[in-house]
N, C-alpha and C positions, 0 to 999 in steps of 0.2 A: 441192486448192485451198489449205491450209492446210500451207503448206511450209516447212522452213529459210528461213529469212533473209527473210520475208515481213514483219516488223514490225519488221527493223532499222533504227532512227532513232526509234521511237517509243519515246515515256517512256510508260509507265501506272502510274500510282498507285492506289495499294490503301487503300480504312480501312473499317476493323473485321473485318481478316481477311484470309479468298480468297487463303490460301496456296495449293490449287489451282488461280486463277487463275493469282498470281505466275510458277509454273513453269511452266504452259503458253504463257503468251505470252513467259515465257523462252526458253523451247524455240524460240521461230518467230525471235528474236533481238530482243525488245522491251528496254527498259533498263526495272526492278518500282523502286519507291520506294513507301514506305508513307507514310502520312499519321499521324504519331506522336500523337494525340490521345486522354484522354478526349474521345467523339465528341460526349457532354452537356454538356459544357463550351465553350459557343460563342467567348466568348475563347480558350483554347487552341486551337481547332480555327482559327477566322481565324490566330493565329501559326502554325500548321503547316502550312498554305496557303500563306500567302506565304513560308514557307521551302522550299515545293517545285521551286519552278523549274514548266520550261516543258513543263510534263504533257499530252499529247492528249487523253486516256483517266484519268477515273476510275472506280475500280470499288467500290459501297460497299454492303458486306456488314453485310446487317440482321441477320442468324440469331445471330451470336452473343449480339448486346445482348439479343434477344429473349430465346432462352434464357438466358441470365444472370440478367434478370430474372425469370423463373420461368414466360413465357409471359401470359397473361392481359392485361389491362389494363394492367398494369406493364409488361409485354413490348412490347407494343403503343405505348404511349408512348414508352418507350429505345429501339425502330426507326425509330420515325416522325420524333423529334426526332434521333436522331445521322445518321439520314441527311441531311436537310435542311439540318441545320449544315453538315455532309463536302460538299455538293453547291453549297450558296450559296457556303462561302468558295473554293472552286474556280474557281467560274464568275468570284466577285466580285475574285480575285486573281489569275487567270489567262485566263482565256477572254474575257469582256465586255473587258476593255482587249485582247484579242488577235483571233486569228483565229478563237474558237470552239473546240469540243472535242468530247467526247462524257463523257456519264455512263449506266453499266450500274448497275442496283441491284440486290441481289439480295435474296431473307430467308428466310425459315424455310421447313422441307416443312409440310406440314399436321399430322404425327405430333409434331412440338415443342413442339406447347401450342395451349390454347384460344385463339383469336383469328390462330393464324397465317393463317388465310386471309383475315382481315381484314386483316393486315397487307399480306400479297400483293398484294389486293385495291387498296389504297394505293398501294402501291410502282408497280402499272398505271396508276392514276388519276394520281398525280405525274408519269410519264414522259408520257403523253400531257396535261396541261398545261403541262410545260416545253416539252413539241416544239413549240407552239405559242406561248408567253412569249417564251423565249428562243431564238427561230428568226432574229429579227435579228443576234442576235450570233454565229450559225454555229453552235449550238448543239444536239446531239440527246442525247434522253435514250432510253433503255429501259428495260424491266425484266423480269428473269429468275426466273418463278414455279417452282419445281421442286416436282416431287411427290415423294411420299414414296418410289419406289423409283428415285429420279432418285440418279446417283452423283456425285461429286465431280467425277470427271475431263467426264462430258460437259455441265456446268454450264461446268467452265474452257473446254473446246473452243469452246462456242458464244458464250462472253464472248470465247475470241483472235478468232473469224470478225468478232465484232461490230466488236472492235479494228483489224480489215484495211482495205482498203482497199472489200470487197465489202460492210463492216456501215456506211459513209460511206450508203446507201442508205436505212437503215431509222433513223426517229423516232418517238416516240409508241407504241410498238409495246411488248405485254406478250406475250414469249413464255412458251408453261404446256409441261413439259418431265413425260413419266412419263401423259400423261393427266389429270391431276391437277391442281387449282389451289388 
């Protein structure tokens, strides 16, 4: 299903990471553009939105900010807030005035710190009220819970499948990847 030349013409932007992703949906012939932002900084995150052009697919990776922040409560805030900003100014600069989009979230395994399952946790609850929010404006969200012995590369596979034209099907939807949430 997932073959050469299956995502050529689509843009997917990337923030806060999911080098992983980049090259897998490179691979299928997607064009990767990253969203150049601190993701806590809501004014820059709106200016690097509307500098991205016409993105189908975002994909916005929590795990790092998480980790960064050292996990915990602080981790948990720097996910929950840089995705939200990466996800609003996307919809709000590109999708809502357009045909729609899609947004994949991803974050932390559970082994990265106290609260990543809360953040997980979030990241499900966020996709299944955007699929329903913003379902007018063509809009679907998911989210990608990876467990602790979930690898890089089948985290990217299942974010290109989302990217295709077979993940047009699925909204609201928290996939748990490893067993694990």
């Amino acid at each position: 299903m997932l073959r050469s030349g299956l995502l050529v013409g689509t843009i997917v932007a990337t923030a806060g990471g999911a080098e992983a992703v980049s090259t897998a949906v490179a691979a299928l012939g997607a064009t990767t553009v990253a969203l150049e932002a601190d993701l806590r900084n809501e004014e820059a995150v709106i200016a690097a939105a509307a500098a991205l052009g016409p993105a189908a697919v975002l994909v916005c990776d929590t795990a790092p900010a998480f980790v960064a922040a050292g996990g915990g409560i602080e981790g948990l805030g720097a996910g929950l807030e840089g995705a939200w900003n990466a996800t609003r100014a996307v919809a709000n600069a590109i999708w809502c005035p357009g045909d729609g989009g899609r947004v994949v979230l991803l974050g932390p395994r559970p082994r990265d710190g106290a609260h990543a399952a809360a953040l997980g946790a979030a990241r499900g609850n966020t996709a299944r009220t955007l699929s329903i929010e913003w379902a007018r404006y063509g809009i679907r969200a998911t989210a990608v819970q990876p467990g602790d012995a979930t690898t890089d590369d089948e985290i990217a596979w299942l974010v290109a499948y989302l990217a295709s034209p077979a993940g047009a099907y699925f909204t609201g939807c928290a996939f748990a990847l490893g067993g694990e949430t």
